[in-house]
mmCIF file of the N, C-alpha and C atoms, coordinates in Angstrom:
data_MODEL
# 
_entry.id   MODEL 
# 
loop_
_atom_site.group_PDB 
_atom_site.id 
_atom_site.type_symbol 
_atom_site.label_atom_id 
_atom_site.label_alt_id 
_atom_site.label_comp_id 
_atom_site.label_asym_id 
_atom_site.label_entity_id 
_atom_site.label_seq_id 
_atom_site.pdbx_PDB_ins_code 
_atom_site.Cartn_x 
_atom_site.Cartn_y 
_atom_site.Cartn_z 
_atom_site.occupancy 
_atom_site.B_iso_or_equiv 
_atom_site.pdbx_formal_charge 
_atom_site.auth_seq_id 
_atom_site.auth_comp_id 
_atom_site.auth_asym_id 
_atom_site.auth_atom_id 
_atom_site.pdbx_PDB_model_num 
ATOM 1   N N  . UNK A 1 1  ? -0.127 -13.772 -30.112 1.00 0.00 ? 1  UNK A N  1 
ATOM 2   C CA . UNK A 1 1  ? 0.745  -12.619 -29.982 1.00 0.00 ? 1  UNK A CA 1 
ATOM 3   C C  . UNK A 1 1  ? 1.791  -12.733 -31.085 1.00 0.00 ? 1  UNK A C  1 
ATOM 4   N N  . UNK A 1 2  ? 1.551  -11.645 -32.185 1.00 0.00 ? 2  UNK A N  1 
ATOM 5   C CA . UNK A 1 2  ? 2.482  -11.767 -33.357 1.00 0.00 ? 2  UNK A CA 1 
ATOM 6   C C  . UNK A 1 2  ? 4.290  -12.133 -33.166 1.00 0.00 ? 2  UNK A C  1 
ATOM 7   N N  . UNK A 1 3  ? 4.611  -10.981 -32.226 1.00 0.00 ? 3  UNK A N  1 
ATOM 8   C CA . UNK A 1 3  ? 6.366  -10.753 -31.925 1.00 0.00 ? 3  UNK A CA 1 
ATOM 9   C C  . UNK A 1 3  ? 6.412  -11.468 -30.389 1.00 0.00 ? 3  UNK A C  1 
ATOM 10  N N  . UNK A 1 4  ? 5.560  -12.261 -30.319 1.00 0.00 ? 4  UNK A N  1 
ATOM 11  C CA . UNK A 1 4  ? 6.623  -13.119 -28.811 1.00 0.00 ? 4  UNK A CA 1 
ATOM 12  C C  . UNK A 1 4  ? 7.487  -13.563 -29.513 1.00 0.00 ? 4  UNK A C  1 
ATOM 13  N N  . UNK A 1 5  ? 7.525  -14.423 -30.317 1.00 0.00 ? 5  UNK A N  1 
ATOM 14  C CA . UNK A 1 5  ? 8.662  -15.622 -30.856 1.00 0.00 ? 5  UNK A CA 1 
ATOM 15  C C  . UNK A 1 5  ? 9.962  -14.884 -30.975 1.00 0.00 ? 5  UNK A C  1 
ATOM 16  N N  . UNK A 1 6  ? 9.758  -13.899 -31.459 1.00 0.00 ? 6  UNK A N  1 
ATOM 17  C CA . UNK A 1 6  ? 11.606 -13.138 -31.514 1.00 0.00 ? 6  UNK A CA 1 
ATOM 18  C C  . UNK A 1 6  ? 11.853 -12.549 -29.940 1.00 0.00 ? 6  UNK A C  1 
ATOM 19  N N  . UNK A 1 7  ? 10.903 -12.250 -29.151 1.00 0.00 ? 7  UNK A N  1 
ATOM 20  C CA . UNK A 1 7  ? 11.752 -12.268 -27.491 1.00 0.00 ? 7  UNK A CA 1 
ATOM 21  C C  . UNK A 1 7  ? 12.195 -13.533 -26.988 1.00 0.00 ? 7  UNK A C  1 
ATOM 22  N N  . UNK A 1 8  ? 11.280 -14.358 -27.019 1.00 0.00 ? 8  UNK A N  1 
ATOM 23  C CA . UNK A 1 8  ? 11.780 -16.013 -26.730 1.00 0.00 ? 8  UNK A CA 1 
ATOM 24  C C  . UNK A 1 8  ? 13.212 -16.091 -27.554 1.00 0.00 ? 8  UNK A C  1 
ATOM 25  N N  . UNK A 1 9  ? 13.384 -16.073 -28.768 1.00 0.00 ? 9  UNK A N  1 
ATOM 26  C CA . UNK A 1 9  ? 14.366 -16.937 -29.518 1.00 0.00 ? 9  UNK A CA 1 
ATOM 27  C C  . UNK A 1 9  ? 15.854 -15.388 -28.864 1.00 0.00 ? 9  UNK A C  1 
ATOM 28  N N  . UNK A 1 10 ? 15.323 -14.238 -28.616 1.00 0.00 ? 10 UNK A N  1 
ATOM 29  C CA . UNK A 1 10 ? 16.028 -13.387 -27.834 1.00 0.00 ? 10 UNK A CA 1 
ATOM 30  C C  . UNK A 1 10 ? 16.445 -13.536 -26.527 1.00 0.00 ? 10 UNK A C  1 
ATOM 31  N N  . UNK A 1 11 ? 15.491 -14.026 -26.098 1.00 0.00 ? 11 UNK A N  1 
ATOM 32  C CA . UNK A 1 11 ? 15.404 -14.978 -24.360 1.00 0.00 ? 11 UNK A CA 1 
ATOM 33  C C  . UNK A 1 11 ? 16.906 -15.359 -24.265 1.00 0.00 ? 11 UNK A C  1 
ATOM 34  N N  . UNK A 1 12 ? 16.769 -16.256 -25.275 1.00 0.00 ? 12 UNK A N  1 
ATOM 35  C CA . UNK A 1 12 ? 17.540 -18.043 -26.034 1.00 0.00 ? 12 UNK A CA 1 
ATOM 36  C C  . UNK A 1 12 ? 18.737 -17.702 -25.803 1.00 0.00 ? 12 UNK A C  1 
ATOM 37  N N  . UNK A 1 13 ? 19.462 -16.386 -26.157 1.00 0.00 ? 13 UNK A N  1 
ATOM 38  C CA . UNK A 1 13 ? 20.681 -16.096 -26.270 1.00 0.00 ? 13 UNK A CA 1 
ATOM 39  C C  . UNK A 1 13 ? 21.467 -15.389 -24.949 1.00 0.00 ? 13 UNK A C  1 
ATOM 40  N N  . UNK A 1 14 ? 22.537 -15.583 -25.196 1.00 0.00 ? 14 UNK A N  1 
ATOM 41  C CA . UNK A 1 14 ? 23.433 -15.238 -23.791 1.00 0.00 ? 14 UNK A CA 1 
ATOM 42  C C  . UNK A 1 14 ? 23.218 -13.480 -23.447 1.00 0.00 ? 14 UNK A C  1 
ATOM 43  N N  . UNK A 1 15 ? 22.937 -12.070 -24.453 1.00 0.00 ? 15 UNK A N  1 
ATOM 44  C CA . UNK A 1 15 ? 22.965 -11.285 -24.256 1.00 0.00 ? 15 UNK A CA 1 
ATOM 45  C C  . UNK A 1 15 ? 21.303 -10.906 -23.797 1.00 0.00 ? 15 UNK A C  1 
ATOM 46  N N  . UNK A 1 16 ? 19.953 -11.673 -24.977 1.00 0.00 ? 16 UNK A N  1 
ATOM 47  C CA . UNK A 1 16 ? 19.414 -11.539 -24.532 1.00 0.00 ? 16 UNK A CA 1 
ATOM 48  C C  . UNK A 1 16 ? 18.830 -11.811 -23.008 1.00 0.00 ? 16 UNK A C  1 
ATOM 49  N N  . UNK A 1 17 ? 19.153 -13.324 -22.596 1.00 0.00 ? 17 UNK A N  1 
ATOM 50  C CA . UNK A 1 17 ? 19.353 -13.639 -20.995 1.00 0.00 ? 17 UNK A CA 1 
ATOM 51  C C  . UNK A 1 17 ? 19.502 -12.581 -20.232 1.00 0.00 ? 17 UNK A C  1 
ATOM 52  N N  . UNK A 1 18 ? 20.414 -12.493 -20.207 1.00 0.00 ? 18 UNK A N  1 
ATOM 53  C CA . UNK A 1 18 ? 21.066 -10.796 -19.501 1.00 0.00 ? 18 UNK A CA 1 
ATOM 54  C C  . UNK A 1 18 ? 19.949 -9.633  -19.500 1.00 0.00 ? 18 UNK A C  1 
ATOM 55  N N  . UNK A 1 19 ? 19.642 -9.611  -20.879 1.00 0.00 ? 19 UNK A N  1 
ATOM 56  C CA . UNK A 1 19 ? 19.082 -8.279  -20.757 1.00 0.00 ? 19 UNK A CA 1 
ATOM 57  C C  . UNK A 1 19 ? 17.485 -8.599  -20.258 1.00 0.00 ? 19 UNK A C  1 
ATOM 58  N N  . UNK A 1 20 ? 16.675 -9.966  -20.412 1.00 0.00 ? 20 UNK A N  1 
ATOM 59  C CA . UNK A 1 20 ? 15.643 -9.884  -20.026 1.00 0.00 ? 20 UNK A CA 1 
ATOM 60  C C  . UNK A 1 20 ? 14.961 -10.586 -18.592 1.00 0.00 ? 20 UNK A C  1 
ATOM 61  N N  . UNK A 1 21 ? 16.428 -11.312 -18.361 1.00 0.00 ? 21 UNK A N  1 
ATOM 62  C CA . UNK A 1 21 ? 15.956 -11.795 -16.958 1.00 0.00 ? 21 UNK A CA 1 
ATOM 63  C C  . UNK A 1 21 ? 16.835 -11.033 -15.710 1.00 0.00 ? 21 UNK A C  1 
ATOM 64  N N  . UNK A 1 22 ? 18.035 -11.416 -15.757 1.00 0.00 ? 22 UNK A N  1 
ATOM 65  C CA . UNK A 1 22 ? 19.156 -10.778 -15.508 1.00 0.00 ? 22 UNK A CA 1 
ATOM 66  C C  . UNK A 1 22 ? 19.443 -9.260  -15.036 1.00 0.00 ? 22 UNK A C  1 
ATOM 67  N N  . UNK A 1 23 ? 19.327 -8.698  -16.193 1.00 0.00 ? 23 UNK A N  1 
ATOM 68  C CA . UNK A 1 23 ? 18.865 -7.147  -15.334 1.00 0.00 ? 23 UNK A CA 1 
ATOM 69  C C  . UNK A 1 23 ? 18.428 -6.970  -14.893 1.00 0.00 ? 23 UNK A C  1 
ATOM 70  N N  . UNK A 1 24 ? 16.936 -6.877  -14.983 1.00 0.00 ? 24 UNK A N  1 
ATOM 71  C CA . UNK A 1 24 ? 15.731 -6.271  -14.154 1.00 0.00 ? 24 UNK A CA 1 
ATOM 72  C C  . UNK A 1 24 ? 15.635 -7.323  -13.182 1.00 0.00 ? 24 UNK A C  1 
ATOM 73  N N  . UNK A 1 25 ? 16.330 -8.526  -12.908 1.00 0.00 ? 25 UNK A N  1 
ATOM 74  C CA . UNK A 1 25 ? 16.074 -9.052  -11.573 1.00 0.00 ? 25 UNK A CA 1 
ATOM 75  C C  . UNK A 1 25 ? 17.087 -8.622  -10.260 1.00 0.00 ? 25 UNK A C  1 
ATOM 76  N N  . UNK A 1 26 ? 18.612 -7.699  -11.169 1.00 0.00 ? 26 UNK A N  1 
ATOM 77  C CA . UNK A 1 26 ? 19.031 -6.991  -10.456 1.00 0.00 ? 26 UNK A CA 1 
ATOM 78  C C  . UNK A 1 26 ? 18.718 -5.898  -9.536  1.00 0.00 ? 26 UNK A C  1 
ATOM 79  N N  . UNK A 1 27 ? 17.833 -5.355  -10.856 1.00 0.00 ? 27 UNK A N  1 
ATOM 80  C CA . UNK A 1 27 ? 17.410 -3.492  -10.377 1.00 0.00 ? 27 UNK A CA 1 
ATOM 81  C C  . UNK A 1 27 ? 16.340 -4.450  -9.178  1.00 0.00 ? 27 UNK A C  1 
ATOM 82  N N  . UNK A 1 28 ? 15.500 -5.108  -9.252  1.00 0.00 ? 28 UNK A N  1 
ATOM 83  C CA . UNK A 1 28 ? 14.743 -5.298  -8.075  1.00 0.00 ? 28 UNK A CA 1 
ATOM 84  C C  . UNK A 1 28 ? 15.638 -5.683  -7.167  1.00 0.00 ? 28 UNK A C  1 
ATOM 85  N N  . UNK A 1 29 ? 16.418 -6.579  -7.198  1.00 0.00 ? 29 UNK A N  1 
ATOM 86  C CA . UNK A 1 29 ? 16.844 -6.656  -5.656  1.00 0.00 ? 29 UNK A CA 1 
ATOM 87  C C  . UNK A 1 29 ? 18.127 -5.226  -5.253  1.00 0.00 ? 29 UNK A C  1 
ATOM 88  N N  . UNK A 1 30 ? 18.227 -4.539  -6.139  1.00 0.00 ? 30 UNK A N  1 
ATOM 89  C CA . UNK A 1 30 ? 19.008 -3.754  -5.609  1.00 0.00 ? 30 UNK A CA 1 
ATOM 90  C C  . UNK A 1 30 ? 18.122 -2.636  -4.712  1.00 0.00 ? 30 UNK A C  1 
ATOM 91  N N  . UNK A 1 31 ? 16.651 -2.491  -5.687  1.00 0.00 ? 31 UNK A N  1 
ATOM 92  C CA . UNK A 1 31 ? 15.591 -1.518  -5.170  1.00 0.00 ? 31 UNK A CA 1 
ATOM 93  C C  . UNK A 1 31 ? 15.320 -2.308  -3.347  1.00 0.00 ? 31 UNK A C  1 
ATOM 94  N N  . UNK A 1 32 ? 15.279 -3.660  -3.166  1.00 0.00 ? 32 UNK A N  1 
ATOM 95  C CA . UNK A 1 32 ? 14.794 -3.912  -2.248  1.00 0.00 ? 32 UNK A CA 1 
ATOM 96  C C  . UNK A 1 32 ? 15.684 -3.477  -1.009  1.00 0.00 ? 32 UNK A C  1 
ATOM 97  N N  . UNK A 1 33 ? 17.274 -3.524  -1.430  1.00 0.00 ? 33 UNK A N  1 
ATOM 98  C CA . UNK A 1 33 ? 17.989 -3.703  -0.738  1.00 0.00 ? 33 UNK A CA 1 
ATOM 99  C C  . UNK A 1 33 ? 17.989 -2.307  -0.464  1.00 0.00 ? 33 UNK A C  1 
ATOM 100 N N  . UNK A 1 34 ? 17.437 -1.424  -1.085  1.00 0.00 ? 34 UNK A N  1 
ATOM 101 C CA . UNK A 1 34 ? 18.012 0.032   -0.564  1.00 0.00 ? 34 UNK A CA 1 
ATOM 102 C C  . UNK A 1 34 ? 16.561 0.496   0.654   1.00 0.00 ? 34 UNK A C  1 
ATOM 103 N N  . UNK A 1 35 ? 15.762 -0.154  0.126   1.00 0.00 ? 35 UNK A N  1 
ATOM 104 C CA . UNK A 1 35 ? 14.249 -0.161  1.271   1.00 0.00 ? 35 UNK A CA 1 
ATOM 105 C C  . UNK A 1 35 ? 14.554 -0.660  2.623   1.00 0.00 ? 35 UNK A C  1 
ATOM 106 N N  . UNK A 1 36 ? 15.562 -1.658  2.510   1.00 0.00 ? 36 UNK A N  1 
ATOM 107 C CA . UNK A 1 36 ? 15.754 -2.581  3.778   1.00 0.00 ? 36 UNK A CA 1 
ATOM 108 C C  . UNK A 1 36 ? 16.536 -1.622  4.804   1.00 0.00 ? 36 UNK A C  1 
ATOM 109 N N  . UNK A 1 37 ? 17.811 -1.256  4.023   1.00 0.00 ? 37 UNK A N  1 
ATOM 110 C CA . UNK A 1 37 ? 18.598 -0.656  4.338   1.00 0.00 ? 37 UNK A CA 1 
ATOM 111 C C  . UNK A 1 37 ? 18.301 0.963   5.227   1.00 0.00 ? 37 UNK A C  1 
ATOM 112 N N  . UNK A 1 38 ? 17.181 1.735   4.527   1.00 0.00 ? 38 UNK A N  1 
ATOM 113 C CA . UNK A 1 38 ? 16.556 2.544   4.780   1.00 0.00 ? 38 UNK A CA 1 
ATOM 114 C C  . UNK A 1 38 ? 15.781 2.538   6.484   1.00 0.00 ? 38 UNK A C  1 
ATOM 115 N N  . UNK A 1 39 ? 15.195 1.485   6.262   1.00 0.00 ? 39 UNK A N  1 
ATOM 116 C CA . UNK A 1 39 ? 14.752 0.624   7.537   1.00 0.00 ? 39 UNK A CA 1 
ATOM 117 C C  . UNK A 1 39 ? 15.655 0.531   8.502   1.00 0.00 ? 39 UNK A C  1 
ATOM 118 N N  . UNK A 1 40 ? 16.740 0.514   8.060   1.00 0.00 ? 40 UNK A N  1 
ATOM 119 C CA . UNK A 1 40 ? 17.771 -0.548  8.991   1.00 0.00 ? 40 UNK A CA 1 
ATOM 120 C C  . UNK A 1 40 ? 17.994 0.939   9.660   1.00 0.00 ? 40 UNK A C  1 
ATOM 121 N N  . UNK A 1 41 ? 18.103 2.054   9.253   1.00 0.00 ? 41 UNK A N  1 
ATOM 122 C CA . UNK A 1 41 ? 18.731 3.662   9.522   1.00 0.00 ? 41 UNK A CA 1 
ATOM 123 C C  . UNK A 1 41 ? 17.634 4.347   10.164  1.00 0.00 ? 41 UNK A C  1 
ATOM 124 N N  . UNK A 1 42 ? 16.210 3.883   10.174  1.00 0.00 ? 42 UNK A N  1 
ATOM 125 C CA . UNK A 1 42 ? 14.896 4.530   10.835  1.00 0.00 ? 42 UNK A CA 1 
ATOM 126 C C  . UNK A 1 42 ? 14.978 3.633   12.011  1.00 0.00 ? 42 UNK A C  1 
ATOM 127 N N  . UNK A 1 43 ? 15.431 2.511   12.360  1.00 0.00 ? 43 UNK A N  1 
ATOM 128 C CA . UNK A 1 43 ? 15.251 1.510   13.316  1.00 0.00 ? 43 UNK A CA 1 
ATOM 129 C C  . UNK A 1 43 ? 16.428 1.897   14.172  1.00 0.00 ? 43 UNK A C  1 
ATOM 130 N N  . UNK A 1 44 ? 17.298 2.329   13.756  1.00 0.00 ? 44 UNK A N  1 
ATOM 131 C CA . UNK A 1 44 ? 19.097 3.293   14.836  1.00 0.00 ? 44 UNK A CA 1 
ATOM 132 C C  . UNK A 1 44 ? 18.478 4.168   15.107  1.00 0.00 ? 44 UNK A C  1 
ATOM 133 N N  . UNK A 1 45 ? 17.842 5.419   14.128  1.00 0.00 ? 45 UNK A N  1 
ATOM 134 C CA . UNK A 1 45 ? 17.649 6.303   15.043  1.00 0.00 ? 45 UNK A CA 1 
ATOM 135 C C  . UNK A 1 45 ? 16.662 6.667   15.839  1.00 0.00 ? 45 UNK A C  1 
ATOM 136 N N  . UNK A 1 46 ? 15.692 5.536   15.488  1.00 0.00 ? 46 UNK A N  1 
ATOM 137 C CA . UNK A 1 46 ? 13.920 5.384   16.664  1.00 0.00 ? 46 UNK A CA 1 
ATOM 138 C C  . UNK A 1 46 ? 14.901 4.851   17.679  1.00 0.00 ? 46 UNK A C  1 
ATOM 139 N N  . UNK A 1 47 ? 15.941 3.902   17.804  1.00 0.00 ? 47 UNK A N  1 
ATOM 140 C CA . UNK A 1 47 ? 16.447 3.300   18.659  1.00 0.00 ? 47 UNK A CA 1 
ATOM 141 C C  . UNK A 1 47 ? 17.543 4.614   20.095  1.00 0.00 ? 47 UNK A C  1 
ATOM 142 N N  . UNK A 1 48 ? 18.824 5.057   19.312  1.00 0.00 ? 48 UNK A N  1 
ATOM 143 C CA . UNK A 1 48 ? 19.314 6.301   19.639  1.00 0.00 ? 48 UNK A CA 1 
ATOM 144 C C  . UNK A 1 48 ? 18.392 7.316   20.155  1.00 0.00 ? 48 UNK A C  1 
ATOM 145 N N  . UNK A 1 49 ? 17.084 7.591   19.522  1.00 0.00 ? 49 UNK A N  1 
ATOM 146 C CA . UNK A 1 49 ? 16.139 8.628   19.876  1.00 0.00 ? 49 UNK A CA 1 
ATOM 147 C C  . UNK A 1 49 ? 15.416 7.683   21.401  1.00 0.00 ? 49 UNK A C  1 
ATOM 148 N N  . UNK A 1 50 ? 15.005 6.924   21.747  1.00 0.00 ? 50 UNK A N  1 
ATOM 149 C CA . UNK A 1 50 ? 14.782 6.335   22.437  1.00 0.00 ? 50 UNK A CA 1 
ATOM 150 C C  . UNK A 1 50 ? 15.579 6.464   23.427  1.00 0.00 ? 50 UNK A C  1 
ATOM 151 N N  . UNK A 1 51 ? 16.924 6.575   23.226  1.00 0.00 ? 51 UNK A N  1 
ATOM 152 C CA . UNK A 1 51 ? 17.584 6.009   24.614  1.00 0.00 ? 51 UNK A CA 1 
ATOM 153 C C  . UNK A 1 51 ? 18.131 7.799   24.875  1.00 0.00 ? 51 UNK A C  1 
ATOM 154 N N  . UNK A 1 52 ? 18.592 8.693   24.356  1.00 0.00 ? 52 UNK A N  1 
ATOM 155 C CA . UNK A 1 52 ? 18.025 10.030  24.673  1.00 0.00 ? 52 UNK A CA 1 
ATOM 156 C C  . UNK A 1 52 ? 16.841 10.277  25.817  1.00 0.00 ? 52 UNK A C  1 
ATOM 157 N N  . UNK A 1 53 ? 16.074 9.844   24.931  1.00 0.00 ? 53 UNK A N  1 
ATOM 158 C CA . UNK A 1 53 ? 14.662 10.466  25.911  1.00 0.00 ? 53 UNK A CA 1 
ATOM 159 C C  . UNK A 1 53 ? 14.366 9.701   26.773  1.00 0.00 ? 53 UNK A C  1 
ATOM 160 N N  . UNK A 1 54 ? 14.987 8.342   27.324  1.00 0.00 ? 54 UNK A N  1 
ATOM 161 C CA . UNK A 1 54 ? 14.834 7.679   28.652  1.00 0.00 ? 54 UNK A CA 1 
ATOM 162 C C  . UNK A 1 54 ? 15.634 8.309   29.967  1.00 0.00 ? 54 UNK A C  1 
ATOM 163 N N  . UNK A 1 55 ? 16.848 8.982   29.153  1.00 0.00 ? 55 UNK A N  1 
ATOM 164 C CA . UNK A 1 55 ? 17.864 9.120   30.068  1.00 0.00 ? 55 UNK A CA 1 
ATOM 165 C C  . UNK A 1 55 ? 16.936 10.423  30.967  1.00 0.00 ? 55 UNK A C  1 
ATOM 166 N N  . UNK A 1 56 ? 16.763 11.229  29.738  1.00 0.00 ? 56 UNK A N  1 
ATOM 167 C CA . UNK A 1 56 ? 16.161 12.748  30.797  1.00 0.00 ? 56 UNK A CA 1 
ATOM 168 C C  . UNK A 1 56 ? 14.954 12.503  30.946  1.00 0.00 ? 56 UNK A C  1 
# 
């Protein structure tokens, strides 16, 4: 692979760091966290909806 060596030696450096591990290991856990979260708001209101329809 001709141009790995300049992402590696890009890797190497404090901005590249950032930009190639660093970020995008953010955006994933931020993506995960908004899935979880999502979950967490379908699981209140299956829950709330539940206790509605026990009462009547």
């Amino acid at each position: 692979v001709p141009y790995l060596g300049y992402a590696i030696e890009t890797a190497r450096t404090t901005y590249g760091f950032l930009a190639l591990i660093i970020i995008p290991a953010l955006i994933i856990v931020w993506d995960q966290a908004q899935k979880i979260w999502e979950e967490i708001k379908k699981a209140r209101k299956n829950k709330a909806l539940g206790m509605v329809n026990n009462k009547s």
